[in-house]
N, C-alpha and C positions, 0 to 999 in steps of 0.2 A: 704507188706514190712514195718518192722517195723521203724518209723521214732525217728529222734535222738530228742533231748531238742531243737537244735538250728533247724532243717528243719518244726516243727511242725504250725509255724507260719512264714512269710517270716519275719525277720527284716530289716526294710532299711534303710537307712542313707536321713538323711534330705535333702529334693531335694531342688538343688540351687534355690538362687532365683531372677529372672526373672522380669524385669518391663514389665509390663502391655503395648500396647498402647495407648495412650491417649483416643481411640475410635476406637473399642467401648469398654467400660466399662465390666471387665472382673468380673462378679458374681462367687465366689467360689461355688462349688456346696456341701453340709452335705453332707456326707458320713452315707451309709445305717446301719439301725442299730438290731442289731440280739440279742437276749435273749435267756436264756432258754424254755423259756415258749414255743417260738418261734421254736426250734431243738426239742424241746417235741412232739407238736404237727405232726412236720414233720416226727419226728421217729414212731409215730403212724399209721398215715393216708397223705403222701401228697400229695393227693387229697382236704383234709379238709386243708391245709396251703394252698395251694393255692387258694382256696377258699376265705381264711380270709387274708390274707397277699400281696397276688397279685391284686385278684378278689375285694378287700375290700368290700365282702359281709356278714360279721358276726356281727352282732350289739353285741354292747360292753354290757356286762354280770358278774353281781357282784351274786352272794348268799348269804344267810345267814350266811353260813359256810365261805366263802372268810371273810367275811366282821369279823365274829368272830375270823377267823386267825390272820388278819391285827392288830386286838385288842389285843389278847393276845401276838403278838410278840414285839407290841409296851411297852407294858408294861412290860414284862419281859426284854427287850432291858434297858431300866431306870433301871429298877432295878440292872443289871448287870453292867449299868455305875457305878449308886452310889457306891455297893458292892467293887467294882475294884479301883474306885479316890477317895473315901471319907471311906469307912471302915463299917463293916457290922452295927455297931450303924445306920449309915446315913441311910444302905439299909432298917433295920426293923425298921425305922421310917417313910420309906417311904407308900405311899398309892398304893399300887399297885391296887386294886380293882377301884378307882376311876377311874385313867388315865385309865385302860382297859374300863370303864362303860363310860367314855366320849367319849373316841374312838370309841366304838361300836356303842352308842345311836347315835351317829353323823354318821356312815355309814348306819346304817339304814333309818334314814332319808332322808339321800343325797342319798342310792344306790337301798332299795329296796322300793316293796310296799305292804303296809298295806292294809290286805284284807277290802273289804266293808261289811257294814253291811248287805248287800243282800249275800255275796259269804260266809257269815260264817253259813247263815242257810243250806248251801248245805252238802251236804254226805261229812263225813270224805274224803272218796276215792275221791269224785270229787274236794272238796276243794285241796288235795295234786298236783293234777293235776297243781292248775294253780301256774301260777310264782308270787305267796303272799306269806306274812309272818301275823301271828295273834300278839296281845300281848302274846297269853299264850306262844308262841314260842319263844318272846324276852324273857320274865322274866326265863324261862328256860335256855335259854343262856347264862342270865346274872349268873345263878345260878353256872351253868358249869364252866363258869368264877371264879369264884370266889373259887369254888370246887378246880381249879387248880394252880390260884397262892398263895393260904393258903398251898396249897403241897407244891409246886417248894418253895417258901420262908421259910419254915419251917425251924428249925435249921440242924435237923436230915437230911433233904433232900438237903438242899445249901450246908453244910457242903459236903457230901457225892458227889456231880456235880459237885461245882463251889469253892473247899477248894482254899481262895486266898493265903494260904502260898504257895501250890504248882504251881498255875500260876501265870504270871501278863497278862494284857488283850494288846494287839494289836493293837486291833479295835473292834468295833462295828457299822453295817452297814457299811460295810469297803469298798466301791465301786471298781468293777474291771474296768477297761476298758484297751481292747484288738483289736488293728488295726490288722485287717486283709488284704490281698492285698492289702500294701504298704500305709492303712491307708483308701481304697476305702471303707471298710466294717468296723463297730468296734463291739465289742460286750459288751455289757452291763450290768453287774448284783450289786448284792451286796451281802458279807458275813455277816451272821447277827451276829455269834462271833465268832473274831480269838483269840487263848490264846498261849501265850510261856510258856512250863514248865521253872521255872526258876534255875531245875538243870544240867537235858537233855538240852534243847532251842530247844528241838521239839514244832512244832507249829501244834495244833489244831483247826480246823475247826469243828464249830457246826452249823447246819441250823434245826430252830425250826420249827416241822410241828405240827399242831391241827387233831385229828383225832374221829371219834366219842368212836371208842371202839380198837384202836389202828391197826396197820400193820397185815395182816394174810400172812399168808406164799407165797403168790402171788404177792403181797402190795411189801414185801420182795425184791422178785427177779424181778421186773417189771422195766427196763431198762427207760423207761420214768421217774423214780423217780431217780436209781443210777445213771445216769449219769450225774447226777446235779452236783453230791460233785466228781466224778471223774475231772468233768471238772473243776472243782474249786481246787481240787489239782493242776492240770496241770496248768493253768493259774496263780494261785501263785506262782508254781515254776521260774515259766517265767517271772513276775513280782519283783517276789522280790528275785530272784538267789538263793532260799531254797532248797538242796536238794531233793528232791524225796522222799525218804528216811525215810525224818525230818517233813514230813507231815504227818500226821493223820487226817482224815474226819468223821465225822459221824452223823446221823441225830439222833435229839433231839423230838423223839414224845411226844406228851402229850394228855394224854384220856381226851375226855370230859364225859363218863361215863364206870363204872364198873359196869361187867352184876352181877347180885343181885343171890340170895341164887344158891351160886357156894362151890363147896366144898375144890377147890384148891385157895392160895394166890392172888392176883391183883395186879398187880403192874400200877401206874397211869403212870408213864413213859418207855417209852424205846429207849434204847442207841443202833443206829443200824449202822454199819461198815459197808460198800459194799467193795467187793473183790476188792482191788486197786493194783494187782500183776503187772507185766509187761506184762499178755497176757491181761488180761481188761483193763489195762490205754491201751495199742495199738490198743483194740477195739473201744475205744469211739474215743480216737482221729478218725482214719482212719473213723470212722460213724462221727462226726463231719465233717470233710473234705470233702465225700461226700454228705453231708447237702449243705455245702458251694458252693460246684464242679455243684450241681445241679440244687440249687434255685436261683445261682446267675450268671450273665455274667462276660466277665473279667473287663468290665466296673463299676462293683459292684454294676449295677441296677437288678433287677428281672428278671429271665431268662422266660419273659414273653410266650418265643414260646415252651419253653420244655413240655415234657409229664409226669405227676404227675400222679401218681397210685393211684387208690382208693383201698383200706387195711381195709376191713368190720373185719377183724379175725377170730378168733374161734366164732361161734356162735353169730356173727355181735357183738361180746362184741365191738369195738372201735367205732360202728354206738348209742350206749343206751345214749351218753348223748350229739352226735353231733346236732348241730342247723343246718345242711343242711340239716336231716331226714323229717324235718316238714320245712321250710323254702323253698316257691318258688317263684317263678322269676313272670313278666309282663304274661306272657302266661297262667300262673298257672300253671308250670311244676314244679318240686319237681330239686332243683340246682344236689342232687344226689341220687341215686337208690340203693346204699349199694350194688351192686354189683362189685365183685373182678375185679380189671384190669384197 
């Protein structure tokens, strides 16, 4: 049943309010809180959400690659403030390679670890194995880095994404927050850039992704990634009364490298649209809803007694990079066996 703009979320009016009695002393309780990252994983495997989210058995886990994202969207984020409130002199005076190179050298530090000088005489293959990073790894990232915001800033290439005659900017890191029953649940994210054309006053949506050699056709259609910016249509609409319409989404990749003696063009970025029709916005929502309908009671705590499917997929592809594969329990039993059901 396809739901309207107004059913898709309950809106409710501000509940009276109520004095307390003196005792006993009446503790508000925070209201639970849901992400993407969060409805990702459970559209994946929710076996592995439950796992991490109920079970809180997933130990908190950064990469290389996280931590080089975090880098490059911070930095390009500044840049696209300057660009936008001070004018493109400000923006190519700015230092974009530093603010990425401080951001990263400092996630490194703080998130991963540097191999030992024992783990660097082992085999390339056993080295990959464990969860280290070398130098030679950083100074390549940093390189990649640098690779990308000399593209993205270039004239030919800001001009051609970010012409500020044709927009003005909205926001940047533009925070959602979205109460779900009646306020028990909220959901949390942020748009890393909103723009209004300033002829139309359509407003786009861009979310910046790092990738090594960009999206392939699977990347493409892989519903854990498009339903990010479907839901980020939707939620804007909702928040800020935009039509449907007057929305436009699309994600912002950017290569960290281009494969070498190729006979066809490279392009370092790509501008990717997901089907945002009226039969895919009614699919995410209604799969959002049932995220919500399943993981959660109506008290909007975790529906700790329900049954969570494990979703190995085609060729256990959603078991290759879960941390329950290898990850067991006091007994020494493996938490899941990659088997369907």
């Amino acid at each position: 049943m396809c739901m309207s703009n107004e059913d898709f979320f309950v809106h409710t009016e501000p509940a009276p309010v109520i004095l307390p009695a003196p005792d006993p002393v009446v503790v508000e309780k925070k209201p639970k809180t849901v992400s993407f990252s969060q409805y990702a994983m459970w559209l994946k495997c929710p076996q592995q959400w439950k796992l991490s989210y109920i079970d809180k058995l997933a130990p908190f886990e950064s990469s290389i690659n996280t931590v080089f994202g975090d880098a490059i969207h911070e930095a390009l984020q500044e840049y696209l403030r300057v660009l936008y409130s001070i004018g493109s002199v400000g923006a190519d005076a700015l230092n974009t390679y530093e603010i990425f190179e401080k951001s990263f050298l400092a996630g490194v530090k703080e998130k991963l670890k540097m191999a030992t000088p024992e783990q660097l005489t082992l085999p390339k293959e056993e080295l990959e194995e464990l969860d280290v990073v070398t130098e030679e790894m950083v100074k390549e990232f940093c390189q990649d880095g640098k690779n990308i915001l000399d593209h993205v800033t270039s004239y030919t290439i800001r001009s051609k994404h970010f012409p500020s005659k044709k927009y003005e900017v909205v926001g940047i890191e533009l925070p959602l927050e979205i109460p779900i029953r009646g306020g028990k649940i909220v959901y949390k994210g942020y748009l890393d850039i909103v723009l209004r054309d300033r002829i139309t006053k359509k407003i786009l949506i861009l979310d910046f992704k790092t990738s090594s050699y960009g999206w392939n056709k699977y990347q493409k259609a892989d519903r854990t990634k498009l339903d990010q910016l479907l839901l980020y249509k939707r939620f804007y609409n909702q928040l800020f009364k935009v039509p449907m319409m007057d929305i436009e989404v699309e994600f912002f990749v950017v290569k960290r490298k281009l494969y070498e003696d190729v006979a066809f063009p490279q392009q370092r970025i790509q501008r990717i649209a997901p089907p945002s029709g009226k039969m895919s916005m009614k699919e995410v929502e209604e799969s959002f809803l049932d995220f919500i309908k399943n993981g959660f009671n109506e008290a909007g705590e975790y529906a700790k007694d329900a049954v969570f499917l494990k979703n190995p997929g085609n060729g256990r592809k959603n078991c290759k990079y879960c941390i329950f594969k290898t990850l067991k329990n006091a007994e020494g039993n493996l938490y899941c066996d990659g088997k369907e059901g």
